[in-house]
LUMSEDO-900687 format. One line per 3 residues: number of its first residue (from 1); their letters; for each residue x, y, z of N, C-alpha, C. Coordinates in pm, whole numbers, padded with zeros to 5 digits. Atoms other than C-alpha are relative to their C-alpha. Layout:
NUM) a) X/Y/Z/X/Y/Z/X/Y/Z  ...
***
This chain:
1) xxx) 00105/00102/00007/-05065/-06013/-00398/00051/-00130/00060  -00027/00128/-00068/-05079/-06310/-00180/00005/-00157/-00076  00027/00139/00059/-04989/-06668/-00347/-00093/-00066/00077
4) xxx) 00062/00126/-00095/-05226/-06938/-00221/00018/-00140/-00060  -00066/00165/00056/-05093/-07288/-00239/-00112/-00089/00064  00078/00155/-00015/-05292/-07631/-00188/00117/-00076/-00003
7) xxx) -00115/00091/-00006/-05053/-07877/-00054/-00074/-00183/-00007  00013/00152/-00007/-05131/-08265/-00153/00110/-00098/00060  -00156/00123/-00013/-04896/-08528/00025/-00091/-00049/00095
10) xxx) 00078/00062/-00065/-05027/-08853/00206/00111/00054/00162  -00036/00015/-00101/-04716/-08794/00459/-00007/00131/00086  -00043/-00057/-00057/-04750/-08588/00753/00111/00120/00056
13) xxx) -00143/-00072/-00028/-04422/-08484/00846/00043/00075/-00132  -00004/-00050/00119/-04430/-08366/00505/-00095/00186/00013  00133/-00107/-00057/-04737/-08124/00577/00038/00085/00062
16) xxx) -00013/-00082/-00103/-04662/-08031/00903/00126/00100/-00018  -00111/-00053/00052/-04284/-07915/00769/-00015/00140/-00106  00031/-00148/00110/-04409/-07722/00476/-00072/00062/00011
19) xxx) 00099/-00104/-00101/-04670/-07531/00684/00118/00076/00086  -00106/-00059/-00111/-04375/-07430/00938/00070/00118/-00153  -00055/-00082/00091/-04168/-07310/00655/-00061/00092/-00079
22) xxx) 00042/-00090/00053/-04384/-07117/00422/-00064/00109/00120  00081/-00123/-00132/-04547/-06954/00781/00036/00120/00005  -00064/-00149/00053/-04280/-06669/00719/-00013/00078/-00124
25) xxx) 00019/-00039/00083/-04369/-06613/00401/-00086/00054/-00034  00109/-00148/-00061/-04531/-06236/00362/-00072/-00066/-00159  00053/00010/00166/-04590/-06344/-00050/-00128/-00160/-00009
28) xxx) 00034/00161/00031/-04710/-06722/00033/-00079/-00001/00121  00099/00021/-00160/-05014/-06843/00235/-00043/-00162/-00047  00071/00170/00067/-05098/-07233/00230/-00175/00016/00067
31) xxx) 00125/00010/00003/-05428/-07239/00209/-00092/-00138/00071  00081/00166/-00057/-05528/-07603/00311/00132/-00130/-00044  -00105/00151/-00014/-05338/-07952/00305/-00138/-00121/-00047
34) xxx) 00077/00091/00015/-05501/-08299/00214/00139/-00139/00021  -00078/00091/00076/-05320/-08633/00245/-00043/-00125/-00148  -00011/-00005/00104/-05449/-08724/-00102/-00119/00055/-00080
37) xxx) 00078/-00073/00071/-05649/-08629/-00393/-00139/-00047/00028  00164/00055/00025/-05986/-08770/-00320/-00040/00111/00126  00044/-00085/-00144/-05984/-08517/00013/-00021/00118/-00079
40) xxx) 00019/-00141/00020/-05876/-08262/-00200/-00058/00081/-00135  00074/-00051/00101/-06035/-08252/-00505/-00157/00076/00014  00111/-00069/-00045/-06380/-08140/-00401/00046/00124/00055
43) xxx) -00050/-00090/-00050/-06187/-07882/-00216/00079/00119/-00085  -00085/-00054/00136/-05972/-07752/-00538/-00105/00058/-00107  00056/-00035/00074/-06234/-07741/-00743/-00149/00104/00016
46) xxx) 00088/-00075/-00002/-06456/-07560/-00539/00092/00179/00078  -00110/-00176/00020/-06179/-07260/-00434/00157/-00032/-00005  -00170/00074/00086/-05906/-07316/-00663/00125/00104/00077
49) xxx) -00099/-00069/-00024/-05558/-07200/-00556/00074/00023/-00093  -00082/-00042/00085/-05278/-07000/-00713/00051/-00157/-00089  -00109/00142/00043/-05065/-07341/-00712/-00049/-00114/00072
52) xxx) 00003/00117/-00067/-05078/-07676/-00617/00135/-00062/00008  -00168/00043/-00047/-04766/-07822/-00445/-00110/-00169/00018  00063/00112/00019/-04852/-08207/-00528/00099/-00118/00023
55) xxx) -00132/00168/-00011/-04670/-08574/-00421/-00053/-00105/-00103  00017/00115/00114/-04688/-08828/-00669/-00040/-00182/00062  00008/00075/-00020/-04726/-09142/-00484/-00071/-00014/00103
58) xxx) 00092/-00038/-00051/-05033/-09156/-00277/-00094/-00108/00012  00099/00051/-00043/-05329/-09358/-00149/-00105/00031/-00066  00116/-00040/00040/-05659/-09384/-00330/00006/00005/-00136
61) xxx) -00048/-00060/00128/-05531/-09192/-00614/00095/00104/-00002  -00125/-00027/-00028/-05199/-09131/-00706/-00027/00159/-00029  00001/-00174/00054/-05056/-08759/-00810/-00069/00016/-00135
64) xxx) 00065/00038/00156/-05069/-08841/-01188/-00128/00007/-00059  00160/00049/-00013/-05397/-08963/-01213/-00082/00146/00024  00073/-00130/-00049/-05547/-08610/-01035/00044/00082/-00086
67) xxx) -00036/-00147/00086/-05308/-08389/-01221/-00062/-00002/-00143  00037/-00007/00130/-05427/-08503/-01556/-00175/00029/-00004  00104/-00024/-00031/-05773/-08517/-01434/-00058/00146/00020
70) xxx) 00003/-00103/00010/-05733/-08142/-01335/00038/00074/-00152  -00068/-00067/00133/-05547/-08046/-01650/-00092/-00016/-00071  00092/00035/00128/-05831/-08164/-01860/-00162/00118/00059
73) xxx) 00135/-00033/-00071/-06105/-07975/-01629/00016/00131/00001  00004/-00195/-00037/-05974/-07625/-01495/00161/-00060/00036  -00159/-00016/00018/-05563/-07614/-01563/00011/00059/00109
76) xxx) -00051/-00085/-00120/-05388/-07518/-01200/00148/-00010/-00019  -00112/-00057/-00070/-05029/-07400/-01173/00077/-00119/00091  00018/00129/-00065/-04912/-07764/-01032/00152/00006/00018
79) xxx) -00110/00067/-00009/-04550/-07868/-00875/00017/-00108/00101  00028/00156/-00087/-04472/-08194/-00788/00128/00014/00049  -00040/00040/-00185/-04294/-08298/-00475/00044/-00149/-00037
82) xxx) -00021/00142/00000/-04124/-08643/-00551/00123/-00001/00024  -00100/00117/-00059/-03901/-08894/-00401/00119/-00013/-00148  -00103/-00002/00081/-03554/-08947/-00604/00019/-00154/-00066
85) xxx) -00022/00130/00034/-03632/-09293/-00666/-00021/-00013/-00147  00065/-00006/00178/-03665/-09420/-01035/-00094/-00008/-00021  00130/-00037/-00009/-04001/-09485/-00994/-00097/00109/00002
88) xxx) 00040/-00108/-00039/-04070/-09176/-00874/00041/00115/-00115  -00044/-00103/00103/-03862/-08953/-01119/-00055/-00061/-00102  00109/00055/00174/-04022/-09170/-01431/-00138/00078/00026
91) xxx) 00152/-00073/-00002/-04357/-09059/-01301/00008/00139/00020  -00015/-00143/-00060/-04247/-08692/-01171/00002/00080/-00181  -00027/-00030/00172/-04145/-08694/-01572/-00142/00000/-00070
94) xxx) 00101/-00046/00072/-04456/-08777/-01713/-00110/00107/00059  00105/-00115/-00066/-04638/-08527/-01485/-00006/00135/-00072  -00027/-00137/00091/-04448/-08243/-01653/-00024/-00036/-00144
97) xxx) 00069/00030/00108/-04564/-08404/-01984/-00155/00024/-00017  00125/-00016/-00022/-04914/-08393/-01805/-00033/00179/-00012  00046/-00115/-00018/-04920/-08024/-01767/00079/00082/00128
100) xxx) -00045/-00061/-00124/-04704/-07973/-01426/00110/00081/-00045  -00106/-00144/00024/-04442/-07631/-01454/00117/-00033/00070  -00141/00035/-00043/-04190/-07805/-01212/00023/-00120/00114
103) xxx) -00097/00140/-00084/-04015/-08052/-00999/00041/00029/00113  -00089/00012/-00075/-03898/-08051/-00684/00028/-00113/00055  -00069/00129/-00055/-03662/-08336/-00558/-00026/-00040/00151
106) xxx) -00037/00046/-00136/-03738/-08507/-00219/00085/-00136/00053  -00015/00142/-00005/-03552/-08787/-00094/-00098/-00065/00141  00060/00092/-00047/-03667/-09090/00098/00002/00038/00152
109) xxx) -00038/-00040/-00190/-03477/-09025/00468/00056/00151/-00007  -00018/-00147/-00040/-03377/-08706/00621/-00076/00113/-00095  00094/-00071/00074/-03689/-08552/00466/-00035/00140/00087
112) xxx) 00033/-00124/-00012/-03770/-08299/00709/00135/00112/-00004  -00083/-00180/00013/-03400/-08107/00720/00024/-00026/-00148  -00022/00025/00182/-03396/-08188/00301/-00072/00123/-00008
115) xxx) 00108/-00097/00056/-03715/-07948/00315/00019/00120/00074  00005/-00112/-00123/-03627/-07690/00574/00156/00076/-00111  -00135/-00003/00116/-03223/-07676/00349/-00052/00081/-00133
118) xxx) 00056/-00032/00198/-03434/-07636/00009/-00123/00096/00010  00042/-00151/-00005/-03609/-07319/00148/-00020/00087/-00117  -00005/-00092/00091/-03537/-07107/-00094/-00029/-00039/-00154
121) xxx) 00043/00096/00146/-03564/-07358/-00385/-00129/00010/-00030  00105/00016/00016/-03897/-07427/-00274/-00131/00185/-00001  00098/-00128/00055/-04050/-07058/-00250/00028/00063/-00128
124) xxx) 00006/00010/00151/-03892/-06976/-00598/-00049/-00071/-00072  00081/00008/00060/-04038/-07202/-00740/-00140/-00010/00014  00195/-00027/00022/-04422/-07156/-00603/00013/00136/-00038
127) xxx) 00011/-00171/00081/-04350/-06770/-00728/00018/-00031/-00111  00032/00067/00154/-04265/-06928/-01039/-00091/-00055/-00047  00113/00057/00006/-04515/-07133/-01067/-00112/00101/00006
130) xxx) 00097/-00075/-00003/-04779/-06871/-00942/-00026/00131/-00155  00025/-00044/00161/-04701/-06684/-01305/00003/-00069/-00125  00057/00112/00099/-04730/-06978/-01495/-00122/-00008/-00057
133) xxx) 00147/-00016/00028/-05039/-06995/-01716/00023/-00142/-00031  -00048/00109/00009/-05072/-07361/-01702/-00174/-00019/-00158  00066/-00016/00155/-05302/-07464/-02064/-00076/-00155/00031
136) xxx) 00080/00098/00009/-05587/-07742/-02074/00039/-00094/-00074  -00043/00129/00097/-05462/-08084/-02213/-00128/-00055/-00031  00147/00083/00048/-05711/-08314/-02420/00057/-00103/00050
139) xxx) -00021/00075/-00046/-05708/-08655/-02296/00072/-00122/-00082  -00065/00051/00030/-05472/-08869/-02357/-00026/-00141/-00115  00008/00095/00099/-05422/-09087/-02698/00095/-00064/-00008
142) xxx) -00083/00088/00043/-05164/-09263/-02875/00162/00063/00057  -00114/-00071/-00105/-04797/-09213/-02681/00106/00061/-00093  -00098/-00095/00068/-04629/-09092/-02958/-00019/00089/-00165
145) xxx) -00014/-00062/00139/-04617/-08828/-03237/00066/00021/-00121  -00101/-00031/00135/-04368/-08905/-03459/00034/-00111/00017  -00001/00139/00028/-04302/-09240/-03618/00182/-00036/00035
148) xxx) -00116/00053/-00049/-03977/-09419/-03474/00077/-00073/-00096  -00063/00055/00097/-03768/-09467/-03793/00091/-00070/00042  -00083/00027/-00048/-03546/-09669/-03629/00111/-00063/-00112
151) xxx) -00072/00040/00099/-03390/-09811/-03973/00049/00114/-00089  -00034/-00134/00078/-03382/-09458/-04130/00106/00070/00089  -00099/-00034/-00095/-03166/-09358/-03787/00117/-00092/-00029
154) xxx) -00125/00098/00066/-02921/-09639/-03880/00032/00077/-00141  -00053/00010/00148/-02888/-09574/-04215/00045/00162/-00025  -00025/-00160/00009/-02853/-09150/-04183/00059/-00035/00077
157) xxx) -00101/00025/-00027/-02609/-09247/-03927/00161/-00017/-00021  -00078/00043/00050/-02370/-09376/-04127/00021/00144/-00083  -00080/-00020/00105/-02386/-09140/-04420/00030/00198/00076
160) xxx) -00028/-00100/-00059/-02398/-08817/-04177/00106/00001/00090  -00079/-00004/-00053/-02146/-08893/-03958/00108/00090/00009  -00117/-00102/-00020/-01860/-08655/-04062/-00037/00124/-00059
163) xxx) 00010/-00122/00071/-02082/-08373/-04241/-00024/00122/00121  -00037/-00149/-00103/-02016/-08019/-04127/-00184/00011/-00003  00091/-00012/-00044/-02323/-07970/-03937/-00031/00147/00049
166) xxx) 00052/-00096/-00038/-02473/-07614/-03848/-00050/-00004/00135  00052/00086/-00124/-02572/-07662/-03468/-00082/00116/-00012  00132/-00082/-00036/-02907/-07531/-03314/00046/-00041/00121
169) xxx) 00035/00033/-00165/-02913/-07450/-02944/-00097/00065/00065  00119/-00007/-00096/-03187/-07444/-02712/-00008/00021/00125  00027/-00008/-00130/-03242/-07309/-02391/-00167/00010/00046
172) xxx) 00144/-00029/-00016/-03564/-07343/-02193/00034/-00029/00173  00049/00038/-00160/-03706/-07377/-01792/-00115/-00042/-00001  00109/00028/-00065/-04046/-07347/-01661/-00078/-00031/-00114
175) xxx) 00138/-00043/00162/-04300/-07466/-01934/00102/-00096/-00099  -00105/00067/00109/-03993/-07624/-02110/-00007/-00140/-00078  -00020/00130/-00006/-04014/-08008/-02086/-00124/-00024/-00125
178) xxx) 00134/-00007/00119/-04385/-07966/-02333/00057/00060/-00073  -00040/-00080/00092/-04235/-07714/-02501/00098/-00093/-00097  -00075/00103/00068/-03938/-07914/-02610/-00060/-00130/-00098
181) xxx) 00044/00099/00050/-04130/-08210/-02666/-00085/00045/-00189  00105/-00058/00100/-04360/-07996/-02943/00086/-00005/-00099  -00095/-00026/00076/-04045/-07921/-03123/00068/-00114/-00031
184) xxx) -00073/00106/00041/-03880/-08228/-03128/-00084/-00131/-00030  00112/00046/00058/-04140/-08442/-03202/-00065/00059/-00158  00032/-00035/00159/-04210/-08246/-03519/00077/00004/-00108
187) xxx) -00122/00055/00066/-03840/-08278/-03649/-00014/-00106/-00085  -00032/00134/00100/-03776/-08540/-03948/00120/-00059/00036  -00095/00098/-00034/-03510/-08820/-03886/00136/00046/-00010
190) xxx) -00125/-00111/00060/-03225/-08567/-04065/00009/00096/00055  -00038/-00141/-00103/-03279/-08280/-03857/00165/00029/00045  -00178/-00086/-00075/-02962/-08043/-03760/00000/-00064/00117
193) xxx) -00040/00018/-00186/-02778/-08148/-03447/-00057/00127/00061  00059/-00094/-00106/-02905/-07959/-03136/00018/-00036/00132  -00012/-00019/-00138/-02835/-07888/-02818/-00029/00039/00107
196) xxx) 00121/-00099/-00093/-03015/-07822/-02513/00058/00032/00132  -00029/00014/-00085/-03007/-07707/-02195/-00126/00039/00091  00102/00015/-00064/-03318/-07780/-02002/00016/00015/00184
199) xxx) -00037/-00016/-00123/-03343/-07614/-01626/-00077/-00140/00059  00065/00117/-00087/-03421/-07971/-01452/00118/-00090/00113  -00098/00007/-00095/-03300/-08121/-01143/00075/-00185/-00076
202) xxx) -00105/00118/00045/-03008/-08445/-01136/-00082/-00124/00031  00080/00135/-00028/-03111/-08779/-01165/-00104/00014/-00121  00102/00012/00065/-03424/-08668/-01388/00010/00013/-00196
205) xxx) -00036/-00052/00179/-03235/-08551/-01766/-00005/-00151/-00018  -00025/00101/00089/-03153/-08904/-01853/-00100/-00102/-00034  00141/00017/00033/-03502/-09021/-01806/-00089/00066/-00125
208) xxx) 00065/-00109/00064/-03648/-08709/-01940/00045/-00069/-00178  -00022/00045/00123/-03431/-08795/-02290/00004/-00106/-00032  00077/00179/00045/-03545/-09160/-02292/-00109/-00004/-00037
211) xxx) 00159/-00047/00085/-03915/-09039/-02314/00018/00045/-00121  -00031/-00096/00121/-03845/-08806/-02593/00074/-00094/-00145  -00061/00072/00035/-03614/-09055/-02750/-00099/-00104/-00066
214) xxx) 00152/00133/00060/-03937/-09316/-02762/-00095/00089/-00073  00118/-00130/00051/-04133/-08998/-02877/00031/00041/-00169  -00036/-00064/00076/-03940/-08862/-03133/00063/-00026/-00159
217) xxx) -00039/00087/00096/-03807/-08971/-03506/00188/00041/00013  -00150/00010/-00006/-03472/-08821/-03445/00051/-00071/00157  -00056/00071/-00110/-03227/-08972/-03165/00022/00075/00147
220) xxx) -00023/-00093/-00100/-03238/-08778/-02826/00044/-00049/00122  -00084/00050/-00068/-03011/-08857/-02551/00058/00113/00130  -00056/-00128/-00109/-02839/-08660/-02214/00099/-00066/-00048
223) xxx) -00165/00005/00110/-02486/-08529/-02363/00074/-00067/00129  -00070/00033/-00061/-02201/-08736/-02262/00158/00097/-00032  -00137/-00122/00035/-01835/-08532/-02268/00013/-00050/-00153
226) xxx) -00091/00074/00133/-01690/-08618/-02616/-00110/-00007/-00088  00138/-00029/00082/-02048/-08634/-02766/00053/00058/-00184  -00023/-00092/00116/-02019/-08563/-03138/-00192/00059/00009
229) xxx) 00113/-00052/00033/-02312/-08322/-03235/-00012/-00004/-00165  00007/00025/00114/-02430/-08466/-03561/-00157/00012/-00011  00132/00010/00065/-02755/-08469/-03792/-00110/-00112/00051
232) xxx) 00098/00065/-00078/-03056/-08619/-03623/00049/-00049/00154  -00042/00069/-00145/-02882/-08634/-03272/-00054/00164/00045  00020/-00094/-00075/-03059/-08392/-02996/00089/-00022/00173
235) xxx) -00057/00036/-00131/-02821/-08396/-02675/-00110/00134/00117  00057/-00055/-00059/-02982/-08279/-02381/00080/00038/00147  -00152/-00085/-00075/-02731/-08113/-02094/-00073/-00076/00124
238) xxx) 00053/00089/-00152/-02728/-08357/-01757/-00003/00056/00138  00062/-00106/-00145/-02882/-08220/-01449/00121/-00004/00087  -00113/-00023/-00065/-02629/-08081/-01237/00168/00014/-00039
241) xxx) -00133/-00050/00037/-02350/-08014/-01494/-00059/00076/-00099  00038/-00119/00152/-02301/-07730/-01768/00046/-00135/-00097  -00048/-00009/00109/-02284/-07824/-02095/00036/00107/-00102
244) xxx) -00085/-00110/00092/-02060/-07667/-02357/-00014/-00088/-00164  -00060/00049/00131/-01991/-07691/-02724/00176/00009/-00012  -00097/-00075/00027/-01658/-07670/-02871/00019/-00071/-00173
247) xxx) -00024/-00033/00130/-01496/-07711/-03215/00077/-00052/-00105  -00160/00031/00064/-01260/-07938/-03401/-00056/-00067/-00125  00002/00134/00115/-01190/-08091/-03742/-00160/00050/-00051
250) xxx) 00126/-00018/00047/-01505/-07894/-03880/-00165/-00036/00072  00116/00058/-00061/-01752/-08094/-03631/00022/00075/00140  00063/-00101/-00093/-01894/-07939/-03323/-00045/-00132/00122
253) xxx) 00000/00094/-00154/-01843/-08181/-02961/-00078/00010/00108  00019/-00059/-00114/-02034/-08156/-02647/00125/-00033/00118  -00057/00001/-00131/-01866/-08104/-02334/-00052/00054/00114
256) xxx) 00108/-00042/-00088/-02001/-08157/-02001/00060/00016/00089  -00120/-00096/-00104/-01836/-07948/-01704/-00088/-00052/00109  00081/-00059/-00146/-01882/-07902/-01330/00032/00157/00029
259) xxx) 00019/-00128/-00007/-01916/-07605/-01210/-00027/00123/00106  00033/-00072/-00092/-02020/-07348/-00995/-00172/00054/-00098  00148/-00039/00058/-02443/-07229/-01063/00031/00125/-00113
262) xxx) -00015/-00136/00098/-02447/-06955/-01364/-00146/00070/00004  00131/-00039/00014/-02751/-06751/-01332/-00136/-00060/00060  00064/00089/-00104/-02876/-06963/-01022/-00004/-00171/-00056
265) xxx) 00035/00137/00034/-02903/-07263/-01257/00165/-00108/-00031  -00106/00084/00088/-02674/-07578/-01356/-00067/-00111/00019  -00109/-00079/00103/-02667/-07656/-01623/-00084/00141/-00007
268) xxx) 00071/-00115/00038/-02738/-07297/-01719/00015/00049/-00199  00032/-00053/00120/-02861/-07183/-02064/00117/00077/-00065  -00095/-00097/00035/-02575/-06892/-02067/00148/-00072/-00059
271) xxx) -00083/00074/00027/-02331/-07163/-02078/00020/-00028/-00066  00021/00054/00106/-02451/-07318/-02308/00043/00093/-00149  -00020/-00100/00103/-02492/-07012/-02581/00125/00091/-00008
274) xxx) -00165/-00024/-00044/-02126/-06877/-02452/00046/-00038/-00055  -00105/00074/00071/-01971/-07144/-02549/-00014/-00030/-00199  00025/-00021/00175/-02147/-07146/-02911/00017/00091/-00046
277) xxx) -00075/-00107/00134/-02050/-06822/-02979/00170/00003/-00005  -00142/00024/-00001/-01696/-06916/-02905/00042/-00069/-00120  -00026/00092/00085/-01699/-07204/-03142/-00046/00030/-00142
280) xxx) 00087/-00006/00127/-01956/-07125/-03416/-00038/00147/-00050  00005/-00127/00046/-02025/-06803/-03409/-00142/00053/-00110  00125/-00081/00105/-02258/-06676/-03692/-00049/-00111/-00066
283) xxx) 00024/00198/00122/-02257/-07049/-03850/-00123/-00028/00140  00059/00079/-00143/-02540/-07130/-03519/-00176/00082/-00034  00149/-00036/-00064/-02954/-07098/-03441/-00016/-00014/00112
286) xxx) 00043/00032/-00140/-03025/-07029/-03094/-00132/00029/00037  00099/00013/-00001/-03322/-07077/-02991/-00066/00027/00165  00026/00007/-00117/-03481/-06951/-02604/-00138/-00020/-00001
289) xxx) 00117/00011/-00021/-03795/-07087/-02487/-00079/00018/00115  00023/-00016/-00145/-04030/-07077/-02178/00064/00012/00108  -00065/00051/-00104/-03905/-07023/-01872/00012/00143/00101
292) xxx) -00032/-00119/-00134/-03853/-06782/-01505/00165/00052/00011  -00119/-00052/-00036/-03571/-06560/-01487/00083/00044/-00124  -00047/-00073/00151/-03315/-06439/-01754/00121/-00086/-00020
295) xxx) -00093/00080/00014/-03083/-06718/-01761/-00021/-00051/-00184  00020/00037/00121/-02979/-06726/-02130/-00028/00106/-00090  00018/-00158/00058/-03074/-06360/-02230/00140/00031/-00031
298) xxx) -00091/-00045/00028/-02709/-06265/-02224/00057/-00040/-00112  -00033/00121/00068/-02583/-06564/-02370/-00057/00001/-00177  00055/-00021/00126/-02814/-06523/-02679/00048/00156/-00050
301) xxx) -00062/-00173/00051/-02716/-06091/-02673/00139/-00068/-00113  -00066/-00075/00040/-02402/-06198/-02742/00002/-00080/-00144  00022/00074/00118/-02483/-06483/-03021/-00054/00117/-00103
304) xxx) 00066/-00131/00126/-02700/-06187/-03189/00073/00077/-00031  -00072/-00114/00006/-02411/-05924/-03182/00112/-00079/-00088  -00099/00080/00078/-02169/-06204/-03354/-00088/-00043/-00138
307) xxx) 00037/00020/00122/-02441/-06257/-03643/-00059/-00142/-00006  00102/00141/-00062/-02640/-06603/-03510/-00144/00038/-00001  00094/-00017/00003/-02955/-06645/-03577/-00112/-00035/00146
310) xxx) 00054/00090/-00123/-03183/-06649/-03307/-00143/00035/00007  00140/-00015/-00013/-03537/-06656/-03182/-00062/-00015/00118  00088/00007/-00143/-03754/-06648/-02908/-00150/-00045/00029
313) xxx) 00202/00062/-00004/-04098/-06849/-02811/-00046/00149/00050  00056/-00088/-00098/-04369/-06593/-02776/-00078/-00004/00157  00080/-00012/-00119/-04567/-06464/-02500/-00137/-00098/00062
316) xxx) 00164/00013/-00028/-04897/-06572/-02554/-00006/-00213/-00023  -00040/00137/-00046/-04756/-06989/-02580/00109/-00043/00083  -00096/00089/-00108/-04507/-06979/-02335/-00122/-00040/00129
319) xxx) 00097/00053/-00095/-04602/-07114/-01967/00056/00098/00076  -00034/-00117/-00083/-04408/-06855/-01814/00083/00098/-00094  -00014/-00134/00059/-04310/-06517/-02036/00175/00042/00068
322) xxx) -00122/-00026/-00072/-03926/-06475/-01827/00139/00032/-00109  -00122/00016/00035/-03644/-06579/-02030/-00012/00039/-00124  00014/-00079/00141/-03768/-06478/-02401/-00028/00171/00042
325) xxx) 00038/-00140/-00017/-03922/-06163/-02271/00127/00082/00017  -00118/-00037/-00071/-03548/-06096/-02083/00074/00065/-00134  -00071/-00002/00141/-03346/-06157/-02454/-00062/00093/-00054
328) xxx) 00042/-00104/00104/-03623/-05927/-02640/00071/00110/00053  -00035/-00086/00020/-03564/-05673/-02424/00161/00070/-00002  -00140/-00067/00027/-03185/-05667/-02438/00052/00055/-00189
331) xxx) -00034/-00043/00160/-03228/-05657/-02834/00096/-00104/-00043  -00067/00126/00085/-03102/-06006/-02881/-00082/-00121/-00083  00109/00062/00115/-03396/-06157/-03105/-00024/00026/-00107
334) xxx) 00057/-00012/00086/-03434/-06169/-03410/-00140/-00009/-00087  00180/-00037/-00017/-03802/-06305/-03437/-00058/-00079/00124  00115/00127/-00126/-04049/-06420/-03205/-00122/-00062/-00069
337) xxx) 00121/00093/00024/-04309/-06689/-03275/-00030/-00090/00078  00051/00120/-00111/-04500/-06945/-03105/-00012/-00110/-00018  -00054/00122/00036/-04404/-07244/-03025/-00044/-00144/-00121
340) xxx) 00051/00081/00103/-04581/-07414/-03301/00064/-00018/-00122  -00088/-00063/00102/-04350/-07255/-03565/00187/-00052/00004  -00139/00022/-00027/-04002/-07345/-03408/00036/-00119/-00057
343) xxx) -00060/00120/00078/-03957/-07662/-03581/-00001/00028/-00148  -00018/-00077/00161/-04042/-07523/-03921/00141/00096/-00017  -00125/-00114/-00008/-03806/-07258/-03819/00159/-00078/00016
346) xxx) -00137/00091/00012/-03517/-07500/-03770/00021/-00068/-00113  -00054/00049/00177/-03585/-07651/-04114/00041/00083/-00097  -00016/-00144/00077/-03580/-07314/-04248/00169/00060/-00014
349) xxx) -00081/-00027/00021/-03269/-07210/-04161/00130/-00121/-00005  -00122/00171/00033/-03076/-07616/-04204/-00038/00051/-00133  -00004/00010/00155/-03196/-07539/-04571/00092/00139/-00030
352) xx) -00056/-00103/00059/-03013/-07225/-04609/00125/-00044/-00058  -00123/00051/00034/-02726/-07406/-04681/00137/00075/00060
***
């Protein structure tokens, strides 16, 4: 079955580039171009495509603005196309808050061999994307769901600091960045330490856990090496390095590596859950959520075979079915539920004592 993409970007050389390149592609057909949404909305909404490959900064009306506009109307399969600037990655961020499945990085100069190089980047993820079930947002209210104890974070600070903590780790990709947010946003100020490792490109994690951070009642942050992993701290693994756990003096550290890709990604998920069964072992909740590919399936096998509790978002609320589906079928899950449940489920097993 043939993908059909809709490409939005005001620039040209942008267009004309990513027409050349997908032209070989037997799976991928671009369907039409616009340089911005006011061309192409009438056009989208009257023969929708698989995906929409979308730029964020635009004439008329920006990316933002359209994508949420779509998301609220008839949900499309959306990846945005942005510039590496901060501007650009702040907004590329709230897009995937809006409803968009992924990111790709452009920079400013040497844009057309950036896009011709990132070949392969870019047709993985419109095949990713094209099995994405992207989900109707309601329109936007108040910016955050969980009250910002910021005096209750001080004060559990202090008296948590050296207690032996149980860690939770988290892997997610496509679908992830909402997903996450659902879960951590529903956390209380005391929540278990946790650790993530979110497939997103460099430059964009330390943003990403500044939103979340303003969002959330516990403290969420991209891990620095030395990191303690304590009670109400969520570290989030920085684009373009692994993160690890390890183990001393009863408390549980991050550590953030370079690397070589694990399972195409870095950071990668496997890494992550590797290194927690090294350290923690059966004392751990791992947790895999949305996402393309099986990065993190192993990683959790072998957490389940050491006696770790683990779990998997289902089918029917992920945005893409890949990386939980992968873990079930190796027989490294213990339950599956949907993502509505996973924060209960992390209080559930912090109370076991």
């Amino acid at each position: 079955m043939t993908i059909k993409v809709y490409l939005v970007d005001d620039s040209a050389v942008v267009r004309q580039t990513l027409m050349h390149l997908l032209a070989g592609e037997p799976e991928i057909e671009l369907v039409g171009s616009a340089p911005n949404p006011l061309i192409a909305g009438p056009v989208i909404r009257k023969n929708r495509p698989d995906v929409l490959l979308l730029d964020i900064e635009m004439p008329g009306m920006d990316g933002l603005t359209f994508l949420r506009q779509l998301m609220q109307e008839q949900p499309i399969a959306t990846v945005i196309c942005s510039t590496l600037s901060t501007h650009g990655s702040k907004v590329a961020l709230e897009a995937l808050a809006a409803g968009a499945v992924a990111v790709l990085a452009k920079p400013r100069l040497g844009l057309k061999q950036y896009l011709e190089d990132s070949r392969r980047e870019l047709v993985t993820t419109l095949k990713a994307a094209a099995r994405a079930r992207p989900r109707a947002t309601a329109p936007s209210t108040a910016p955050s769901t969980a009250p910002r104890l910021d005096h209750a974070r001080s004060a559990l600070a202090g008296v948590h600091a050296l207690a032996v903590n149980k860690p939770v780790v988290i892997g997610s990709s496509t679908g992830g960045t909402q997903a996450l947010e659902l879960v951590l946003t529903a956390l209380p100020v005391d929540a278990p330490g946790i650790a993530i490792t979110q497939h997103m490109p460099e430059k964009f994690t330390a943003m990403y856990a500044q939103r979340l951070d303003g969002l959330c009642a516990i403290n969420v942050r991209e891990a620095r090496d030395g990191d303690r992993l304590e009670r109400g701290v969520a570290l989030i693994a920085p684009g373009g390095r692994h993160l690890q756990l390890r183990k001393a003096g009863g408390q549980y550290f991050a550590q953030v590596v370079d690397g070589p890709p694990v399972n195409r990604h870095k950071p990668s998920v496997d890494v992550l859950f590797r290194s927690a069964a090294d350290c923690a072992g059966r004392d751990l909740l791992a947790i895999l959520l949305t996402g393309m590919g099986d990065d993190g399936a192993r990683g959790m096998k072998q957490l389940h075979d050491l006696g770790a509790r683990t779990i998997a978002q289902d089918e029917a609320s992920c945005v893409v079915f890949g990386m939980p589906k992968e873990a079930i079928a190796l027989g490294a899950v213990d339950e599956v539920m949907p993502i509505g449940q996973v924060a209960r489920a992390i209080l559930a097993f912090d109370a076991r004592g």
